[in-house]
C-alpha positions in Angstrom: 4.8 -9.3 -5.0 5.3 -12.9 -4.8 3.4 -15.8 -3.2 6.1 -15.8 -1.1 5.5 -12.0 0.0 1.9 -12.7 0.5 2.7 -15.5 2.6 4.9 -13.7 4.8 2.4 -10.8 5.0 -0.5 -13.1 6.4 -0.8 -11.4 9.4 -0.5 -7.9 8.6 -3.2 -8.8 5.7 -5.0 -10.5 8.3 -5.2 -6.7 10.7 -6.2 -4.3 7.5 -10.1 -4.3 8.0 -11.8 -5.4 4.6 -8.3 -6.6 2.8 -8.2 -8.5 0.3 -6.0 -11.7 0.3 -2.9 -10.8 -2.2 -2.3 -14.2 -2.8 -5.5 -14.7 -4.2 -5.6 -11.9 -6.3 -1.9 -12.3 -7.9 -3.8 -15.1 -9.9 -6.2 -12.5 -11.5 -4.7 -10.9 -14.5 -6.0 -7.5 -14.1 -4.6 -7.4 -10.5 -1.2 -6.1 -9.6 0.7 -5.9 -6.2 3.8 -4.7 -4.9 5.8 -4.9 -1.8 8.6 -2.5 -0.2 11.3 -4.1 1.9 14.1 -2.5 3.6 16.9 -2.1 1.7 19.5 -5.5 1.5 16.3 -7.6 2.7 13.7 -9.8 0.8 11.6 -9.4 3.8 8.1 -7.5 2.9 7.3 -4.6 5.4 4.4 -3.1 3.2 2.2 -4.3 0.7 -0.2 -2.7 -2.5 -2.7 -4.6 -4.5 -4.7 -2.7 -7.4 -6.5 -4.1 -10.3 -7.4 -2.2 -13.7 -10.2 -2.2 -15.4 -10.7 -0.3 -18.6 -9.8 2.8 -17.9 -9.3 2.7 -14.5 -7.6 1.8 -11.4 -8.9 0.7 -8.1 -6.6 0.5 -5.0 -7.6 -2.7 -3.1 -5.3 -2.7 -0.6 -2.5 -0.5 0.9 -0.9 -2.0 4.6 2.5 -1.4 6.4 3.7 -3.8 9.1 3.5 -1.5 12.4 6.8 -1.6 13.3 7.9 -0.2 9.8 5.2 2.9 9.4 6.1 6.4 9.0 9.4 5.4 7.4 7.5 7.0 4.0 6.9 3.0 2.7 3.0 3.4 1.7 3.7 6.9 0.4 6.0 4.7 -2.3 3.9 2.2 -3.1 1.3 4.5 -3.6 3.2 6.4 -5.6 3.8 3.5 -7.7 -0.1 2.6 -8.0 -0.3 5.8 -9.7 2.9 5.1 -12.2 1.4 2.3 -13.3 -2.3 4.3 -13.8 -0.2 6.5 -15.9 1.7 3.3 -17.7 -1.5 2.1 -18.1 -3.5 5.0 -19.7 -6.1 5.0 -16.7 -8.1 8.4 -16.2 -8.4 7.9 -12.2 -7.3 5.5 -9.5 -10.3 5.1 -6.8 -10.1 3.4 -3.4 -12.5 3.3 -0.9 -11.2 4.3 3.0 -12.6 4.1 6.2 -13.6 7.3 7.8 -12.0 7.1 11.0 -8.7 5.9 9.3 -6.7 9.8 9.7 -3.2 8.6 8.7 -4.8 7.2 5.4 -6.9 9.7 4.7 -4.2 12.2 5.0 -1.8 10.0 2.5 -3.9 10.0 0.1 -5.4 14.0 0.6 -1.6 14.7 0.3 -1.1 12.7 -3.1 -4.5 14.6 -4.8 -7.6 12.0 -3.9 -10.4 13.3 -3.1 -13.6 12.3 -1.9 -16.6 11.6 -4.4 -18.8 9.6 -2.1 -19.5 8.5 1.5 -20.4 4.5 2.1 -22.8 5.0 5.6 -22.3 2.4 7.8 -20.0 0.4 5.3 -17.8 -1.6 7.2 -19.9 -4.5 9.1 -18.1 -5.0 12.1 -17.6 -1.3 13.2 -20.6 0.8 11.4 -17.9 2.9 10.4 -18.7 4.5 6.8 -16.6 4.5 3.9 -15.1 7.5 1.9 -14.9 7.2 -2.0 -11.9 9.1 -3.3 -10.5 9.5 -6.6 -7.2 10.5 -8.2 -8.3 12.2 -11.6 -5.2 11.5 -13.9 -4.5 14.2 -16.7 -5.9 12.5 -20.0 -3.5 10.2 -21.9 
C-alpha cells in the first residue's frame, strides 16, 4: 500500500466501523498494509493493515469496496497477513470482529481463527460486542 492507495480508499476506510486510517499507520514501522486491485489496474478494491509486535500479529483492518466483494479479494489479503506472520516468526495473528459481522466471521472461521474472547458492548455506536479470535501459527 501506498499513500496513494490510502487516499483512494478514503471512503471505503471511512464505512469499516472502528478502522484504522492506513495512511496513518504506513508511517509506523511495525505496521504493514496491502492492497489488491484487479488485474491491469492500479486502482485499490480491498485493503489489509497489520502491525507486529514481538511475536505477534494483530490484523487492524481488512475492507473490500462493495462492488468488488465475493470476488475472493479479502480471502487474499488475508492469506497474505498470515505469510508474513509466518515470514515473520509470529506464534498467532489476532484481530478483533464484530459479532454481527457473518461474512467476516465466516472468513476468518474458514482460515482457522477462532474465538478466545468476547468484548460486550464494544463498539460505541452500536452496542454491538466484539469477538477475539486468534490464528495459532505452528512454532517457528
Amino acid at each position: 500500500m501506498t499513500p496513494a492507495d490510502a487516499d483512494a480508499l478514503a471512503d471505503l476506510v471511512a464505512s469499516v466501523p472502528g478502522s484504522v486510517d492506513p495512511g496513518h499507520e504506513l508511517s509506523r514501522p511495525e505496521a504493514r498494509a496491502w492492497v489488491a486491485c484487479d488485474a491491469g489496474s492500479d486502482i485499490p478494491l480491498a485493503y489489509v493493515v497489520c502491525s507486529s509486535a514481538v511475536d505477534e500479529i494483530e490484523l487492524l483492518a481488512l475492507g473490500t469496496r462493495p462492488d468488488a466483494r465475493q470476488r475472493g479479494l479479502a480471502r487474499a489479503l488475508l492469506r497474505r497477513v498470515i505469510a508474513f506472520a509466518g515470514e515473520s516468526r509470529a506464534r498467532r495473528v489476532c484481530l478483533e470482529v464484530g459479532a454481527n459481522n457473518g461474512a467476516a466471521r465466516a472468513l476468518y472461521e474458514s482460515a482457522g481463527f477462532v474465538v478466545f474472547n468476547v468484548r460486550r458492548a464494544y463498539y460505541q455506536k452500536t452496542a454491538e460486542d466484539a469477538l477475539e479470535m486468534e490464528l495459532t501459527l505452528a512454532a517457528p
